[in-house]
GUSEVO-228545 format. One record per residue: residue number from 0; residue in three letters; x, y, z of N, C-alpha, C in turn. Coordinates in steps of 0.05 Angstrom, whole numbers, plus 32768, in hexadecimal, padded with zeros to 4 digits. Atoms other than C-alpha are relative to their C-alpha. Last residue first. Layout:
N
<rec n="NUM" res="ALA" n_px="X" n_py="Y" n_pz="Z" ca_px="X" ca_py="Y" ca_pz="Z" c_px="X" c_py="Y" c_pz="Z"/>
...
END
This chain:
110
<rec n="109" res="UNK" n_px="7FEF" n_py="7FEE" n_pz="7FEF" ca_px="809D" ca_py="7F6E" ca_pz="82D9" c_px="7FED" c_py="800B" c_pz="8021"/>
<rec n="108" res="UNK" n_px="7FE5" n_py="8013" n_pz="7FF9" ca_px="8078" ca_py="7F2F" ca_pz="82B7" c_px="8010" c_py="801A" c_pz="8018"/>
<rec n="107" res="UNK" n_px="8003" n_py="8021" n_pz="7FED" ca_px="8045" ca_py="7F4F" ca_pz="82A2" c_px="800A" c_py="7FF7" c_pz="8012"/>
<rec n="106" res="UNK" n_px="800A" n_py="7FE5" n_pz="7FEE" ca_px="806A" ca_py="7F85" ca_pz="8276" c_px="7FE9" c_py="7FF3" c_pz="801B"/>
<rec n="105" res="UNK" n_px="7FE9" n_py="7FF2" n_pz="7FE5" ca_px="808F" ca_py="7F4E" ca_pz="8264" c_px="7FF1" c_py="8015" c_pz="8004"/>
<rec n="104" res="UNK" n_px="7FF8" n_py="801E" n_pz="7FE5" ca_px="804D" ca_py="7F2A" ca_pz="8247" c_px="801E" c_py="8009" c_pz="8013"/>
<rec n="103" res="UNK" n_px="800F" n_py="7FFA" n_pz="7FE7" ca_px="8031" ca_py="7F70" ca_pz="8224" c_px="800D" c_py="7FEC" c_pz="8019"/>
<rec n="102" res="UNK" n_px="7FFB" n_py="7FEA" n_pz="7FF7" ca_px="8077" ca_py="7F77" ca_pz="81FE" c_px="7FEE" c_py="8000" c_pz="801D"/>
<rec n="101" res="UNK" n_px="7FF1" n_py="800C" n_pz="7FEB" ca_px="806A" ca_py="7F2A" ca_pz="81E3" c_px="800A" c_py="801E" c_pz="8013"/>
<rec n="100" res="UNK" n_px="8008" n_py="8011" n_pz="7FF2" ca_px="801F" ca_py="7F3F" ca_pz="81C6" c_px="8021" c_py="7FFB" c_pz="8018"/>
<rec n="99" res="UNK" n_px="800E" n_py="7FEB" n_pz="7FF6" ca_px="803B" ca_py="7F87" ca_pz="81AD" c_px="8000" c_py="7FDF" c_pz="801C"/>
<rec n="98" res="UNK" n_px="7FEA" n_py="7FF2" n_pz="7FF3" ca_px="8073" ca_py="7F5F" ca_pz="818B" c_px="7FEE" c_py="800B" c_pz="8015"/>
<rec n="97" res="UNK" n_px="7FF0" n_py="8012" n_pz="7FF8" ca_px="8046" ca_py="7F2D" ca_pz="8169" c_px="8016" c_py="8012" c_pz="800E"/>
<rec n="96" res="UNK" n_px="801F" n_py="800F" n_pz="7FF6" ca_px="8003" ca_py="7F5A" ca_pz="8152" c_px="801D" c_py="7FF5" c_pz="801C"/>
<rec n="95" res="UNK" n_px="8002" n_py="7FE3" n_pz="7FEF" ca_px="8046" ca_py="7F8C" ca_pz="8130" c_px="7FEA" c_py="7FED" c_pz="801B"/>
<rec n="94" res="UNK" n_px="7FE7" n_py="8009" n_pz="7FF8" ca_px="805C" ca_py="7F3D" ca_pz="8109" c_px="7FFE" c_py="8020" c_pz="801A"/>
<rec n="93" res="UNK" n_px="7FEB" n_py="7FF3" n_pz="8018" ca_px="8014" ca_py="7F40" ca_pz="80EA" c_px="8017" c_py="7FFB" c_pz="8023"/>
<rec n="92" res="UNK" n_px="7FE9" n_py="7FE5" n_pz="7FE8" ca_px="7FE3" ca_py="7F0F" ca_pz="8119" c_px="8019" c_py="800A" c_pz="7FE6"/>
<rec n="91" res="UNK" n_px="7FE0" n_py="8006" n_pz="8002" ca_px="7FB6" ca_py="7EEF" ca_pz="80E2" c_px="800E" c_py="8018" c_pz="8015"/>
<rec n="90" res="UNK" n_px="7FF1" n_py="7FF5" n_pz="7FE0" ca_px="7F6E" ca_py="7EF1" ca_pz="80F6" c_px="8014" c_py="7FEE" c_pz="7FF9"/>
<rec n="89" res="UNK" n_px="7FF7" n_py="7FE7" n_pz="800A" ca_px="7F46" ca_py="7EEE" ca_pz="80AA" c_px="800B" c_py="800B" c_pz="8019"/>
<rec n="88" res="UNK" n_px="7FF9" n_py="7FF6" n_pz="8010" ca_px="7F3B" ca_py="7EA2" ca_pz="809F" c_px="8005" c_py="801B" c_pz="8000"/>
<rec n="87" res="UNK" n_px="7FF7" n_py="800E" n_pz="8005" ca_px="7F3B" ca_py="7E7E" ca_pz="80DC" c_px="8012" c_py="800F" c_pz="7FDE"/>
<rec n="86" res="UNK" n_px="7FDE" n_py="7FFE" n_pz="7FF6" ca_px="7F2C" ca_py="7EB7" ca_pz="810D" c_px="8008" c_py="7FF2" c_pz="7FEF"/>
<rec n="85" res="UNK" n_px="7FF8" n_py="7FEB" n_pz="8005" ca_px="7EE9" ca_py="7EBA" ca_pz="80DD" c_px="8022" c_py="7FFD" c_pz="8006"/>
<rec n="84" res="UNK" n_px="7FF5" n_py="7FFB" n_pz="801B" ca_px="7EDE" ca_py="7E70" ca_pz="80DC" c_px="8013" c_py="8018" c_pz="7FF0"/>
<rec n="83" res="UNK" n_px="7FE5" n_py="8011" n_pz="8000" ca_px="7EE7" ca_py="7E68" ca_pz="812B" c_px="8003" c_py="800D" c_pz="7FDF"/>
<rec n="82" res="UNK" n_px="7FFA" n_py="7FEB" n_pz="7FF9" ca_px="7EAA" ca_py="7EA2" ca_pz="812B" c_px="8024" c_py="7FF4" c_pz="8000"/>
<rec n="81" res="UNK" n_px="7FF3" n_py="8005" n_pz="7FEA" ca_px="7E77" ca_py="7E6B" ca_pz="8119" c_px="8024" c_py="8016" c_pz="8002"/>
<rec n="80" res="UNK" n_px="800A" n_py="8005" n_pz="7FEA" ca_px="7E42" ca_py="7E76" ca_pz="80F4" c_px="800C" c_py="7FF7" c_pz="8016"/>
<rec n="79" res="UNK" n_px="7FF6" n_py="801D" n_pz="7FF0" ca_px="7E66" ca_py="7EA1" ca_pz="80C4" c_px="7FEA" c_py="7FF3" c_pz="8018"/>
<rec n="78" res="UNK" n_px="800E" n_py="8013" n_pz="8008" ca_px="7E36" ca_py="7ED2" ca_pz="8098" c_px="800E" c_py="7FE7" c_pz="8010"/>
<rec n="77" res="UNK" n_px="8001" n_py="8016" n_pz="8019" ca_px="7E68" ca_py="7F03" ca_pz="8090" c_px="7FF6" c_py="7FF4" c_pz="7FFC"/>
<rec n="76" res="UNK" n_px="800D" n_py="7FF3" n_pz="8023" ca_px="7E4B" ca_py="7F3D" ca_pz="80B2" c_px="8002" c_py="7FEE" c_pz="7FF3"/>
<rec n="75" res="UNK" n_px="8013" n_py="8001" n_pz="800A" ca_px="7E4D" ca_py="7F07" ca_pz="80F3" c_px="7FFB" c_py="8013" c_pz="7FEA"/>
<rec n="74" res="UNK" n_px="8002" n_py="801D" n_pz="7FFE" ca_px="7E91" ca_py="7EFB" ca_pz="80F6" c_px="7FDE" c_py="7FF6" c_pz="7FF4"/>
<rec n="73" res="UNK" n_px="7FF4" n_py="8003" n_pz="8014" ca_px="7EA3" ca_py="7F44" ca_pz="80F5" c_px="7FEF" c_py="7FE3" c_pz="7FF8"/>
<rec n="72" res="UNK" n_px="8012" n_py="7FF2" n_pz="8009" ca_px="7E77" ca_py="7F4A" ca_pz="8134" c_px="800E" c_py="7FFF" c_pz="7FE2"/>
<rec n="71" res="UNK" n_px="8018" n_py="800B" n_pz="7FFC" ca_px="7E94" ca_py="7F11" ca_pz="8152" c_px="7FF4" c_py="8010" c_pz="7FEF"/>
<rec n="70" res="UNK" n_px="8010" n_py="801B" n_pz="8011" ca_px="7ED2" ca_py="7F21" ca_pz="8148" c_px="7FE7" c_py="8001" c_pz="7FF4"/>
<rec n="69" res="UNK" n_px="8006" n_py="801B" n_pz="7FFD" ca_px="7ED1" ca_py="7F67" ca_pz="815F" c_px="8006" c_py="7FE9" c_pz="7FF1"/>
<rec n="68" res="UNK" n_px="801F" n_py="8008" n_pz="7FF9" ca_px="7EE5" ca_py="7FA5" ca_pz="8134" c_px="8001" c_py="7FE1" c_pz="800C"/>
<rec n="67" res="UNK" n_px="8006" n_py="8007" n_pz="7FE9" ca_px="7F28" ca_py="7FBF" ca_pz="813B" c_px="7FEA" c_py="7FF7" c_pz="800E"/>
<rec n="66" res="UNK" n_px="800D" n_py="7FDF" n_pz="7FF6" ca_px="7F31" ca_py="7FEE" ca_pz="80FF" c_px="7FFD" c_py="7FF5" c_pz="8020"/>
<rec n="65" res="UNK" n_px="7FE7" n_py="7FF4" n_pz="7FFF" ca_px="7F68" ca_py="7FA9" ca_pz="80E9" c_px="7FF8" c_py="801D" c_pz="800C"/>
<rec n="64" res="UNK" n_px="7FEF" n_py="8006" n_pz="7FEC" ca_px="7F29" ca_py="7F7E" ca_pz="80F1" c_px="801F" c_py="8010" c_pz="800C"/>
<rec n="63" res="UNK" n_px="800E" n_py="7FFC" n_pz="7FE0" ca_px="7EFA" ca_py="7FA2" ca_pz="80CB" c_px="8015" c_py="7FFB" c_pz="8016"/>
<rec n="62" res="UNK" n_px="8009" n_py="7FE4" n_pz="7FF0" ca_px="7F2F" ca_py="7FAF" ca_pz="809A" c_px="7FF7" c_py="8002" c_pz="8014"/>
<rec n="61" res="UNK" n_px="7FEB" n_py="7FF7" n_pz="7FF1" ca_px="7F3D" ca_py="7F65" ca_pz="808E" c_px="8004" c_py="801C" c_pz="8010"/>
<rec n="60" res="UNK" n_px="7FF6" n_py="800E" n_pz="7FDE" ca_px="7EF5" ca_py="7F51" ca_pz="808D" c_px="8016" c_py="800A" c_pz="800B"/>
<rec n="59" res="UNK" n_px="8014" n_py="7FF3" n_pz="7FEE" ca_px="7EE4" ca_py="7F86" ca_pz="804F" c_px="8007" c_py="7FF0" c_pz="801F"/>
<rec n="58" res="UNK" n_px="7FF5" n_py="7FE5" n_pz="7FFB" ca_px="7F28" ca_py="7F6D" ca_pz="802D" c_px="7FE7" c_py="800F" c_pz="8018"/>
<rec n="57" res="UNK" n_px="7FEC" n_py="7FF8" n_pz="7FF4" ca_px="7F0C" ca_py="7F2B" ca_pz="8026" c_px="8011" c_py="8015" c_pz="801C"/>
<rec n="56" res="UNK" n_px="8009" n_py="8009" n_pz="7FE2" ca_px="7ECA" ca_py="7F3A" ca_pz="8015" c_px="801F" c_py="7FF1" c_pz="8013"/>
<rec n="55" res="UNK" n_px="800B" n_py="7FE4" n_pz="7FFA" ca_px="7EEC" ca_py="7F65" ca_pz="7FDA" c_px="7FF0" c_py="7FF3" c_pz="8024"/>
<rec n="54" res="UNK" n_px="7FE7" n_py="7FEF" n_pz="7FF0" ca_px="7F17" ca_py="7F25" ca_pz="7FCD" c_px="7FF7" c_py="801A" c_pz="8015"/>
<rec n="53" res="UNK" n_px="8005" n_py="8007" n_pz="7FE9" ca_px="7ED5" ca_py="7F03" ca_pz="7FB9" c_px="8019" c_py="8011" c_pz="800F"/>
<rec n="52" res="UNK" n_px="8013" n_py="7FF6" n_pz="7FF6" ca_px="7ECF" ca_py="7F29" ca_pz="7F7C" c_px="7FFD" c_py="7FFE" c_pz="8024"/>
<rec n="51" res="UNK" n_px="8022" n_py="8009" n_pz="7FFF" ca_px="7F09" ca_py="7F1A" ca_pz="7F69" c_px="7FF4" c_py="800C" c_pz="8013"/>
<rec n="50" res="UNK" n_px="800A" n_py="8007" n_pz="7FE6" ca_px="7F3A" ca_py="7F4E" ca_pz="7F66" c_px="7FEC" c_py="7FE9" c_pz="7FF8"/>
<rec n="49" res="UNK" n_px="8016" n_py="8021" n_pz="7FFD" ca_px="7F63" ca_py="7F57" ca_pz="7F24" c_px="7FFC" c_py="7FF7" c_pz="8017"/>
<rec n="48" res="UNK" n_px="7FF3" n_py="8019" n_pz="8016" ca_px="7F86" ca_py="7F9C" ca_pz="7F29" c_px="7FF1" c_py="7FEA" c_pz="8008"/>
<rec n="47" res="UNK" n_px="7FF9" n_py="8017" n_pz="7FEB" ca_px="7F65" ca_py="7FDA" ca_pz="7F36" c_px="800B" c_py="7FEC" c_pz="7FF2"/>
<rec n="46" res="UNK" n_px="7FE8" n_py="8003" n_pz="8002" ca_px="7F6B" ca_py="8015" ca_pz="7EFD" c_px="8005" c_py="7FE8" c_pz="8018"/>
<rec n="45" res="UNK" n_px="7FF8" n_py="7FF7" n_pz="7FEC" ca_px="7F1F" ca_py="802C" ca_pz="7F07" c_px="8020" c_py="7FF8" c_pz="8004"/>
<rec n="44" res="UNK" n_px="8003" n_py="7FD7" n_pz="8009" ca_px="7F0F" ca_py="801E" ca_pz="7EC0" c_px="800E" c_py="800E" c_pz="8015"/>
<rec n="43" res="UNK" n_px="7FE8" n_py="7FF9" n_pz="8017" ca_px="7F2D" ca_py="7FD1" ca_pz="7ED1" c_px="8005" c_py="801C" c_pz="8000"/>
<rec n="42" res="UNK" n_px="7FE4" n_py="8007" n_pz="7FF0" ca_px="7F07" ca_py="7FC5" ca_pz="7F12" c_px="8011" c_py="800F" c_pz="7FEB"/>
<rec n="41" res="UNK" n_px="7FFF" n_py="7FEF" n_pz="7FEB" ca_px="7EC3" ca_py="7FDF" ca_pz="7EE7" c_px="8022" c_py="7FFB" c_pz="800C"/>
<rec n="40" res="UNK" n_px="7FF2" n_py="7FE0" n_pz="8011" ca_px="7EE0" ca_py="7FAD" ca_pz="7EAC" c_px="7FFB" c_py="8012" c_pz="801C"/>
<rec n="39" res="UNK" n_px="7FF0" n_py="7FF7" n_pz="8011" ca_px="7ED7" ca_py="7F77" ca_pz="7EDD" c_px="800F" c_py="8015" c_pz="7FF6"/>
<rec n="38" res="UNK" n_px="7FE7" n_py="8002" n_pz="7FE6" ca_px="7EA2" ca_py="7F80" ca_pz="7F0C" c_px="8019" c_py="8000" c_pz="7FF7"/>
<rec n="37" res="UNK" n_px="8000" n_py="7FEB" n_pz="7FFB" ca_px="7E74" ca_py="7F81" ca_pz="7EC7" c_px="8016" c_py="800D" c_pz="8014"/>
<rec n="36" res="UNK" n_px="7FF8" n_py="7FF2" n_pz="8014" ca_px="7E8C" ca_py="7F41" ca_pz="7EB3" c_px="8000" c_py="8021" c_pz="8006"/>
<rec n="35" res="UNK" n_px="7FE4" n_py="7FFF" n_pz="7FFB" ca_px="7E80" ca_py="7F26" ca_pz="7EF2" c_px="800F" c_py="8007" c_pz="7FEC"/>
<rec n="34" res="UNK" n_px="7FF5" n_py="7FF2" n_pz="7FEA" ca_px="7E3F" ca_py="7F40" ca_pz="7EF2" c_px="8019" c_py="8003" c_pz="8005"/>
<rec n="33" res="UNK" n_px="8001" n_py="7FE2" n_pz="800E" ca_px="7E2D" ca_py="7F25" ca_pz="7EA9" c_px="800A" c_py="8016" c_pz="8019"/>
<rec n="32" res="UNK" n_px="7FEC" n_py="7FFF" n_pz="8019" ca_px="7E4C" ca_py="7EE2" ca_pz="7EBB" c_px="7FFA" c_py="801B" c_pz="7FF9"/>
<rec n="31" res="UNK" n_px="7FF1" n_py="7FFB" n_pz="7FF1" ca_px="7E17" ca_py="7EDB" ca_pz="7EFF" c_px="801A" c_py="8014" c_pz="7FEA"/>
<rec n="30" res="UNK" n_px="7FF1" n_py="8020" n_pz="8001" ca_px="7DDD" ca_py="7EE4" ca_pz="7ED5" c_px="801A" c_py="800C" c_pz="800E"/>
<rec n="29" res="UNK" n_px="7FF3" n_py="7FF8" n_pz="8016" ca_px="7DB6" ca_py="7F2B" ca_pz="7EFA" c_px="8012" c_py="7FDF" c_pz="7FF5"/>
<rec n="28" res="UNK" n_px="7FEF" n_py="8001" n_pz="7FF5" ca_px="7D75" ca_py="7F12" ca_pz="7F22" c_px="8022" c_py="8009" c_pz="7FE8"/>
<rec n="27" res="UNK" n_px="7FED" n_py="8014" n_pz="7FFE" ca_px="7D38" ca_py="7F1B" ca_pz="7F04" c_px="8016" c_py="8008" c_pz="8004"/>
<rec n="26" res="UNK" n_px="8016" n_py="800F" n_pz="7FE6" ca_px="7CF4" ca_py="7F4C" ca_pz="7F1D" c_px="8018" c_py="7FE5" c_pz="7FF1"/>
<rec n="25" res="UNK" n_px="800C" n_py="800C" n_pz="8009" ca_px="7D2D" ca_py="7F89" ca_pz="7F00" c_px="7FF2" c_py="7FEB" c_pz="800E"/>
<rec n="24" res="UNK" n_px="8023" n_py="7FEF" n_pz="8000" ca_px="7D4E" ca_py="7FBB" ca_pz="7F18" c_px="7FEE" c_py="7FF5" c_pz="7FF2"/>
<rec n="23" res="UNK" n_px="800A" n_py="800C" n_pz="801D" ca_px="7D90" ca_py="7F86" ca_pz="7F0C" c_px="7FE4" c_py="801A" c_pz="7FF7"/>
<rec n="22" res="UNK" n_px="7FF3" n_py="7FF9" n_pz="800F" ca_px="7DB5" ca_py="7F9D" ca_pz="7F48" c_px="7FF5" c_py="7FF6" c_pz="7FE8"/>
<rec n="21" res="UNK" n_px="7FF3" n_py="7FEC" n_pz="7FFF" ca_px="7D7F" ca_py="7FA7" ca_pz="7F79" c_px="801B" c_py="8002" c_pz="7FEA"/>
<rec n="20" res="UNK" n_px="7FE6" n_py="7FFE" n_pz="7FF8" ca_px="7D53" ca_py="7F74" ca_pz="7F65" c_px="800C" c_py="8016" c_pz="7FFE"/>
<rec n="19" res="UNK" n_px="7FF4" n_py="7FFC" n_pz="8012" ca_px="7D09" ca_py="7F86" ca_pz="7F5C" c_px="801C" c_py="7FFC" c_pz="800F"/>
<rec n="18" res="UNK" n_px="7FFD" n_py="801B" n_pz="8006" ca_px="7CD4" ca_py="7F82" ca_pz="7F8E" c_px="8010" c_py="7FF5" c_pz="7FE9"/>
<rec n="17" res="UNK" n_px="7FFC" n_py="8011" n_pz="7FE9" ca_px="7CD9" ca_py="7FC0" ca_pz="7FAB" c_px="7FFE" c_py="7FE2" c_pz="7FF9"/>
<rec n="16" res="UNK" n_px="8018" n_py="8005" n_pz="7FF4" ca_px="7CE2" ca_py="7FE4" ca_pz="7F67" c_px="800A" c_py="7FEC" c_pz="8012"/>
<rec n="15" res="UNK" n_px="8003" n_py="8025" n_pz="8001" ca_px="7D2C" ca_py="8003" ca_pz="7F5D" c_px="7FDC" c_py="8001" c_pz="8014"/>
<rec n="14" res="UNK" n_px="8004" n_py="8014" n_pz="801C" ca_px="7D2E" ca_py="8047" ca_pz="7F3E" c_px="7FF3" c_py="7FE3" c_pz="800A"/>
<rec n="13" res="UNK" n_px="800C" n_py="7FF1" n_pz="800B" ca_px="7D2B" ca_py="807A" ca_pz="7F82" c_px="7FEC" c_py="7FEF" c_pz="7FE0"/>
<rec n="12" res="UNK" n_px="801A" n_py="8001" n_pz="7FF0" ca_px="7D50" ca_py="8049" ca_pz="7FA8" c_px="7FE2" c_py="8008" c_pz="7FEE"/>
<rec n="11" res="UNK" n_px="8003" n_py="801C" n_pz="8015" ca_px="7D88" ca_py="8048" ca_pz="7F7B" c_px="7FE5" c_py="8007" c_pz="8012"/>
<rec n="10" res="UNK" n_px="800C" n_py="7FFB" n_pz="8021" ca_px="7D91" ca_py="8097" ca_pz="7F90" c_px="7FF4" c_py="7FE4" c_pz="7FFC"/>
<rec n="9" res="UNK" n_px="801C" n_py="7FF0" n_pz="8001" ca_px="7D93" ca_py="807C" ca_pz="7FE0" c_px="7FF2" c_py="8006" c_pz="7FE8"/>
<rec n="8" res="UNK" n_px="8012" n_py="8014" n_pz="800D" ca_px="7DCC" ca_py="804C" ca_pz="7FD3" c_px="7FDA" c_py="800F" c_pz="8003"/>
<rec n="7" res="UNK" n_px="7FF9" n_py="800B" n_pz="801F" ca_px="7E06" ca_py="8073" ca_pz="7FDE" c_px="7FE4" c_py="7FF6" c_pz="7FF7"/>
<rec n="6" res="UNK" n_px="8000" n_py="7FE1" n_pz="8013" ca_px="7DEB" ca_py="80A0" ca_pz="801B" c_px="8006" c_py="7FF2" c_pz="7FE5"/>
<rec n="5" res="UNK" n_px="8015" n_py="7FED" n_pz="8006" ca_px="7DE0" ca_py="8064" ca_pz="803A" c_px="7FF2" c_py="8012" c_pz="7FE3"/>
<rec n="4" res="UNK" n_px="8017" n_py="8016" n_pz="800A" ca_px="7E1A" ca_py="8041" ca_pz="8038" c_px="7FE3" c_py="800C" c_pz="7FF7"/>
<rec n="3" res="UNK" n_px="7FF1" n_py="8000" n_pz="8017" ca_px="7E3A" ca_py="8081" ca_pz="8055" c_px="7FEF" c_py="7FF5" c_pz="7FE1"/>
<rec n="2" res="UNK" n_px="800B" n_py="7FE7" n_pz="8016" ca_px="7E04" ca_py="807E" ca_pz="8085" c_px="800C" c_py="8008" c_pz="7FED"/>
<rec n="1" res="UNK" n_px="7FEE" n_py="7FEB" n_pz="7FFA" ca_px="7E1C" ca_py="802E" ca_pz="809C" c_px="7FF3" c_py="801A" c_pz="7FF2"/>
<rec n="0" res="UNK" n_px="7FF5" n_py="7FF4" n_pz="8017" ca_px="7DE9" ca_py="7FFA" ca_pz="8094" c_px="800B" c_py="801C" c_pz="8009"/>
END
């Protein structure tokens, strides 16, 4: 867990019992429909435009990958057990990926 991370989630700390869900603070789980309701409007107040939810895990892979983080290690925050799935779904060469790659091969070559 990152100290950023951290630093966010320290106050909840203070409220939530150890045996209690972290988003519900409670000893039951939140229903899915009231979360994604909530996820919702929040997106809205904040002026975003219609993400799902899942998009956000998305976007968290593409970053990693575009800051230059490993596969592998990307591969594994997500939960993949196999590291093909990641390249499959969030390793797209952009058209800058595709000039650099044929630049390095004549530079090679000479």
């Amino acid at each position: 867990m990152s100290e950023d991370l951290l630093k966010m989630l320290k106050p909840i700390k203070k409220v939530v019992n150890n045996t209690f869900y972290i988003l519900s603070n409670d000893s039951k789980p939140i229903e899915p429909r009231t979360y994604s309701s909530f996820y919702k409007s929040f997106m809205k107040s904040l002026g975003m435009p219609d993400l799902k939810f899942h998009g956000l895990r998305h976007s968290f892979a593409t970053r990693c990958i575009e800051s230059n983080c490993d596969y592998k290690t990307v591969s594994s925050l997500l939960g993949h057990s196999n590291i093909n799935t990641t390249l499959n779904l969030y390793v797209h060469p952009n058209l800058e990926h595709k000039k650099k790659c044929i630049e390095q091969m004549f530079k090679a070559l000479k």
